[in-house]
C-alpha positions in Angstrom: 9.2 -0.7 3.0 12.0 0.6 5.0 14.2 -3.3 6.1 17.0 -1.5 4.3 20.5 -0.7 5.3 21.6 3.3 4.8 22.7 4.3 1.5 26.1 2.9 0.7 25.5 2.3 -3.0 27.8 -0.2 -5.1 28.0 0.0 -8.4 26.8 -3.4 -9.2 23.7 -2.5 -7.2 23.2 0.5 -9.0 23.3 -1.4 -12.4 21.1 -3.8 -11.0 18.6 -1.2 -9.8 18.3 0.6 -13.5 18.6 -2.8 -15.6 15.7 -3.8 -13.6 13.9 -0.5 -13.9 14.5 -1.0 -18.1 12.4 -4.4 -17.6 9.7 -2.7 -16.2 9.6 0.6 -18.3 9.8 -2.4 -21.7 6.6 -3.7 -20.0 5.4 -0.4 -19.3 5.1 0.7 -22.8 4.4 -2.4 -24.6 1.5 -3.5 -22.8 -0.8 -0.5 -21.0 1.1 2.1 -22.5 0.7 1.3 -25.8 0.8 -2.5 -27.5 -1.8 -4.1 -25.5 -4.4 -1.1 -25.0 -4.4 -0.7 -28.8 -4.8 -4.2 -28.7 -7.4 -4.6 -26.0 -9.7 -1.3 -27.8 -9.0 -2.7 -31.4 -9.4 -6.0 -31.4 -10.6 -7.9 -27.6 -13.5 -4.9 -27.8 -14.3 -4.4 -30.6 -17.3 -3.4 -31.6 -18.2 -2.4 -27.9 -19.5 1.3 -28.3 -17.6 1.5 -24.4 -14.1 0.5 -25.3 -12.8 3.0 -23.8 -14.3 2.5 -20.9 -13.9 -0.9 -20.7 -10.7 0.0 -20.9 -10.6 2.1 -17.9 -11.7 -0.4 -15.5 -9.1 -2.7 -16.7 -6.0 -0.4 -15.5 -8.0 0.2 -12.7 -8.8 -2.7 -10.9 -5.1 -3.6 -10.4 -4.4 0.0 -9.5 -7.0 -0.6 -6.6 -6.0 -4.2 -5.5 -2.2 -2.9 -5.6 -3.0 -0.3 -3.5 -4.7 -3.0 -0.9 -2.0 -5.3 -0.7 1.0 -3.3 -1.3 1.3 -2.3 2.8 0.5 -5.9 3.6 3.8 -6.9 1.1 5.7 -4.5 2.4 5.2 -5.0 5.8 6.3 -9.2 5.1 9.1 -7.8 2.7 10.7 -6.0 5.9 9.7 -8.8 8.8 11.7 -11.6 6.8 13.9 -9.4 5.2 12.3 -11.0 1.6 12.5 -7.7 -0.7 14.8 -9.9 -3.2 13.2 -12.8 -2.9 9.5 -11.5 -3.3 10.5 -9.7 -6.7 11.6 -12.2 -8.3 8.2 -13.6 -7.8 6.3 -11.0 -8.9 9.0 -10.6 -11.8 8.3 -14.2 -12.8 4.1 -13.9 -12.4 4.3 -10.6 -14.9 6.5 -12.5 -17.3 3.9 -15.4 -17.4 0.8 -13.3 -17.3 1.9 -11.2 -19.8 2.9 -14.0 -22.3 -1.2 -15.0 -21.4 -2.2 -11.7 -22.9 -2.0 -13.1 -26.7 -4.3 -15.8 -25.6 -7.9 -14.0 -25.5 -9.3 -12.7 -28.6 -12.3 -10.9 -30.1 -15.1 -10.6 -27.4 -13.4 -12.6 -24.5 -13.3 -9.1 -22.7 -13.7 -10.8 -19.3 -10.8 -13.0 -19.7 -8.5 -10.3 -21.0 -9.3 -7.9 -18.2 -8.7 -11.2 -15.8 -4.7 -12.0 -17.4 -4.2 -8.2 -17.6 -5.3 -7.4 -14.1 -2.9 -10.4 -13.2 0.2 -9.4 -15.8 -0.2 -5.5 -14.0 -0.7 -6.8 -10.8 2.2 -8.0 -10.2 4.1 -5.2 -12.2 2.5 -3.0 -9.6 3.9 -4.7 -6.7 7.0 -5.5 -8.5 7.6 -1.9 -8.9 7.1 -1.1 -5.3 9.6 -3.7 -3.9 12.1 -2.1 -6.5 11.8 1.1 -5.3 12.2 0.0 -1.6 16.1 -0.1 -3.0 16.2 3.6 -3.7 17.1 4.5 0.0 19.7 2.2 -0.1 21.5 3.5 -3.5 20.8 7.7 -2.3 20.8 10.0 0.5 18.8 13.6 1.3 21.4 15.1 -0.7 21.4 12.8 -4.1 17.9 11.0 -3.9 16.4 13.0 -6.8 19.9 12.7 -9.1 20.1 9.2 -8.4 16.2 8.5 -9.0 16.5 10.6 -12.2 19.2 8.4 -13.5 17.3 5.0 -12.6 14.4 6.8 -14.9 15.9 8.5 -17.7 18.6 5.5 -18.3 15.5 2.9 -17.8 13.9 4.5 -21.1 16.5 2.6 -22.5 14.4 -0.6 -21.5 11.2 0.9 -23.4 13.4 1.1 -26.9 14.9 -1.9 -26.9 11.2 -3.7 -26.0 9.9 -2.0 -28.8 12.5 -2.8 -31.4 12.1 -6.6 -30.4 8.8 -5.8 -30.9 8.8 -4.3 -34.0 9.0 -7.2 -36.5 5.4 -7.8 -35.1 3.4 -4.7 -34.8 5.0 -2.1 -37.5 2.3 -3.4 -40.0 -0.5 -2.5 -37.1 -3.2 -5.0 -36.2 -4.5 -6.4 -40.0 -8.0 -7.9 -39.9 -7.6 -11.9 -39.8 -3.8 -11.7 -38.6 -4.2 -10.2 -35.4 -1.9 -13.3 -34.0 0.9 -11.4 -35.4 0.4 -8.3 -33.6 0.0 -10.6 -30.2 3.1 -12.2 -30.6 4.8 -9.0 -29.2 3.1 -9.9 -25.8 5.1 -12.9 -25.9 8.3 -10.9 -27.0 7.5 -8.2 -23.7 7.3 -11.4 -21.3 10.5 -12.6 -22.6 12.1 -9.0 -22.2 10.8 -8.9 -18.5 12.0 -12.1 -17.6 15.6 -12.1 -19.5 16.2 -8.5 -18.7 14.3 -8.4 -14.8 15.7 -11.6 -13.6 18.7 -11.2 -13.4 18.7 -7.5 -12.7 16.5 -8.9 -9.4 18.8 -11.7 -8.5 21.9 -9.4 -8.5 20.3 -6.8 -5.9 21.5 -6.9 -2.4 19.6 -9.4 0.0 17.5 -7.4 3.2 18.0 -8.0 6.5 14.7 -8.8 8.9 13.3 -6.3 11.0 11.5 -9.2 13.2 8.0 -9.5 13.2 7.2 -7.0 15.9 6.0 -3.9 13.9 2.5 -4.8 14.0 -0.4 -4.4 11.6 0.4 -2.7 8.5 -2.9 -1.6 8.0 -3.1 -0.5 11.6 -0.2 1.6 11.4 -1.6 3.4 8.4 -4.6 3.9 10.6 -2.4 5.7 13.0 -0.7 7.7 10.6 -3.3 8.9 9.9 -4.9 9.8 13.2 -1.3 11.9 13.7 -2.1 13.8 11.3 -4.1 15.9 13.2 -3.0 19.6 13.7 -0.7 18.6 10.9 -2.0 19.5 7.4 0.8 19.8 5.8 0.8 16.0 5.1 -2.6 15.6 3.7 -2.4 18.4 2.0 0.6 17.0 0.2 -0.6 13.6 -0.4 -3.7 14.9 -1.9 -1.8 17.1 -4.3 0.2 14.3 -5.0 -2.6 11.9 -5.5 -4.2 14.0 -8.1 -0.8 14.6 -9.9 -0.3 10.7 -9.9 -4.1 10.4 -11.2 -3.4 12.7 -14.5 0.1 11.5 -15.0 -1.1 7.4 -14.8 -4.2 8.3 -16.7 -1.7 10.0 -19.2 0.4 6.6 -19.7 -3.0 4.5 -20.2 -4.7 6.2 -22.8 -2.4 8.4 -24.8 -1.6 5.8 -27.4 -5.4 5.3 -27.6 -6.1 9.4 -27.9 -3.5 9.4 -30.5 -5.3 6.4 -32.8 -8.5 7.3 -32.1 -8.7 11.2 -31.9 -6.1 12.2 -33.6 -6.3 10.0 -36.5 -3.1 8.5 -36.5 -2.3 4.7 -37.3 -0.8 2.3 -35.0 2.3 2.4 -37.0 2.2 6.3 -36.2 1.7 5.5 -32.9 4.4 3.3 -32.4 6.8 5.5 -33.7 5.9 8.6 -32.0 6.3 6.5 -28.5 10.2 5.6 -29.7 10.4 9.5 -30.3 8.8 10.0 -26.9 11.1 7.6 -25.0 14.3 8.8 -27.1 13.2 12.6 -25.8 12.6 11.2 -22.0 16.0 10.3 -21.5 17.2 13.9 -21.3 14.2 15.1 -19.8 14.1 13.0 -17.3 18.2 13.3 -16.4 17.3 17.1 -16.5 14.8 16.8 -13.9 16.8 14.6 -12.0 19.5 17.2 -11.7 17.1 20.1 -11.3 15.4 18.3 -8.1 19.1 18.7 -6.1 19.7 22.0 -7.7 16.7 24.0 -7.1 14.9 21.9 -5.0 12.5 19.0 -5.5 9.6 21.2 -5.2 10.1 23.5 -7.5 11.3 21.5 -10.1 8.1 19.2 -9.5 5.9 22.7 -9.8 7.7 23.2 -13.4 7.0 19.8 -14.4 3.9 20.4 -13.9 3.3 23.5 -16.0 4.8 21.6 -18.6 2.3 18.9 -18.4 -0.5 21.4 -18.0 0.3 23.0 -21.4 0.9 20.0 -23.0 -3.1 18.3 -21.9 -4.0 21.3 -23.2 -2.6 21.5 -26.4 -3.3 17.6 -27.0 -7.2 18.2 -26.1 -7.2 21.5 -28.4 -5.1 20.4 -31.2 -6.3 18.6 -34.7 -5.4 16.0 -36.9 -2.0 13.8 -37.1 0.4 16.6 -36.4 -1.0 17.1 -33.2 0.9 15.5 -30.8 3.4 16.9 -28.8 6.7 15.3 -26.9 5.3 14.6 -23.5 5.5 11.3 -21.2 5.8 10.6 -17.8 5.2 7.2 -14.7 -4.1 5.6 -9.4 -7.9 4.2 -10.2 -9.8 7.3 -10.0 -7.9 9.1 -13.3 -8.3 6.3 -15.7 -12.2 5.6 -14.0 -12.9 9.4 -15.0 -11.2 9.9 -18.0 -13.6 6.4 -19.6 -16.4 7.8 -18.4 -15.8 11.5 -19.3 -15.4 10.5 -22.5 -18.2 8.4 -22.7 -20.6 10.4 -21.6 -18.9 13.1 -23.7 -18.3 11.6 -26.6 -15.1 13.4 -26.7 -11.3 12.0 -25.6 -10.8 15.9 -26.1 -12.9 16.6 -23.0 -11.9 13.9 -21.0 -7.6 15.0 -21.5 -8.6 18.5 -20.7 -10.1 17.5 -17.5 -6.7 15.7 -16.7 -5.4 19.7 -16.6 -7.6 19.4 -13.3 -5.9 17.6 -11.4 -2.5 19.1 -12.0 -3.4 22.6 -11.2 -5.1 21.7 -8.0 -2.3 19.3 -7.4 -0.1 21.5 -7.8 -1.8 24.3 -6.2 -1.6 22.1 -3.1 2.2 21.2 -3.1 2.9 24.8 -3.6 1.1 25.6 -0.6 3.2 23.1 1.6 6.5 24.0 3.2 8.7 21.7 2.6 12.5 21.1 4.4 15.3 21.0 1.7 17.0 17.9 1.3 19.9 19.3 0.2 22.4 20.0 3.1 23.2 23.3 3.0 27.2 22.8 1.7 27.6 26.1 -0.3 26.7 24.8 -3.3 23.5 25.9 -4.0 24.5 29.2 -2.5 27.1 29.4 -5.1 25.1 28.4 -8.4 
């Protein structure tokens, strides 16, 4: 989605762009992160010996439908110039979708998969029409810094969801009250709708590009016929891709590994994803700063040794004191990790395979050359 003008960030817009990001990092941890797949594993299926799985191919079917209609958004979002317009939309479709997730209960598997695929849907394609704005709020130089802000300040958005949240869920789902518990779907739409709304309606309107750009899908189909002779770029969106598997696959089922594997409630639970969010912030600021200093590569490639270590620990580790501070924001990782450990019988297998896809992830980045994006001013010359 490129119908935007160059980077000459306000600071309005900037407040806009990371109150909006806090509406969808609430959703993001309330309802796949954590409160609806305990939820959906707990209660929707139980009793299903394949919960997990089931799961699985509820994150994933949005994933893949996303993935199909996102060039075809985009490419209407820059002919009509409607990148404000269309996320308010798909702000208002998550908010009501997601207020539909308390509605199916024990056994109705195939509606709750059918309101969650809806709710994450248009999350999805919310999210990319948000981060069409980044290239207006950054340039080369400040695109990491300014991305790492958007993402360590929208944590913010996560803790607040959860303590509106928390009148409802800190008991954990009790048999014969599990209304109670759902009531915090309600409290997430609410959040994404009073916080998103008018976080959406205060970002800048787009200009039209005119309707002469062609096919989307064609002109992916080109890309990717240039890329011949040229393999740096599939070699970095592979790598990528299989980073972006483990880390999604991550945010899915962690609150699930940590109930069901390493024996903690979903109070525990809970509580160790405020910890994680309250940790993020930092993190994530640090990272962002890191990306200009030494380079987004580099700092990506530490990132991932982190993450690597921390799979690891998680698959080896036992009982409640095993989790450690780790958290991060594609079909095929949640697909495998369901049916790994189904066919396993272990969650402990399936994390571990996660560690995978980051070292040949990141085996692949590190073996592309990539041009700084940091003009060459002095300053890294002098740190």
């Amino acid at each position: 989605m490129s119908g935007l003008s160059p980077p000459h960030p306000g600071q309005r817009t900037l407040a806009a762009w990371v109150g909006y990001d806090m509406a969808l990092h609430g959703y993001a941890l309330m309802i796949p992160a954590v409160g609806y797949a305990l939820y959906f594993t707990s209660v929707v299926a139980a009793g299903e010996a394949r919960a997990s799985l089931l799961w699985s191919i509820a994150v994933a079917i949005p994933l893949v439908v996303s993935g199909l209609l996102a060039p075809l958004l985009g490419a209407l979002a820059d002919a009509r110039g409607r990148h404000r317009a269309l996320l308010i939309v798909a702000t208002l479709a998550c908010a009501v979708a997601t207020a539909a997730l308390a509605i199916p209960g024990q056994g109705a598997v195939g509606a709750a998969i059918t309101t969650f695929t809806l709710a994450h849907l248009a999350f999805l394609l919310a999210g990319s029409l948000y981060n069409a704005y980044l290239p207006k709020l950054s340039n080369e130089g400040n695109v990491a810094r300014i991305s790492g802000l958007g993402w360590g300040l929208s944590y913010f958005g996560s803790i607040a969801c959860l303590i509106l949240c928390l009148p409802f869920v800190a008991g954990g789902i009790v048999p014969g009250e599990e209304g109670r518990y759902a009531i915090a779907f309600v409290v997430t739409a609410a959040f994404v709708a009073v916080v998103g709304l008018p976080a959406a309606f205060a970002l800048p309107a787009t200009q039209p590009e005119g309707a002469g750009r062609g096919n989307p899908y064609r002109r992916i189909a080109d890309s990717v016929r240039g890329w011949r002779g040229r393999l740096q770029i599939p070699r970095f969106l592979f790598g990528y891709y299989l980073i972006n598997d483990a880390v999604v696959t991550v945010v899915y089922f962690t609150g699930i590994f940590l109930r069901d594997t390493c024996g903690l409630s979903v109070q525990q639970v809970l509580w160790h994803s405020l910890a994680f969010q309250l940790i993020a912030i930092p993190a994530t600021l640090a990272f962002g700063w890191l990306g200009d200093r030494w380079g987004q590569q580099r700092a990506l490639l530490l990132s991932l040794a982190i993450w690597a270590v921390v799979l690891l620990l998680m698959a080896f580790a036992n009982g409640p004191r095993a989790p450690l501070a780790g958290r991060a924001s594609s079909a095929v990782g949640p697909l495998l990790f369901g049916v790994v450990a189904t066919l396993a019988g272990s969650q402990r297998v399936a994390m571990a395979s996660l560690a995978i896809f980051l070292t040949v992830g990141g085996w692949l980045l590190l073996s592309v050359r990539l041009q700084r994006a940091v003009p060459d001013d002095g300053v890294s010359r002098a740190a």
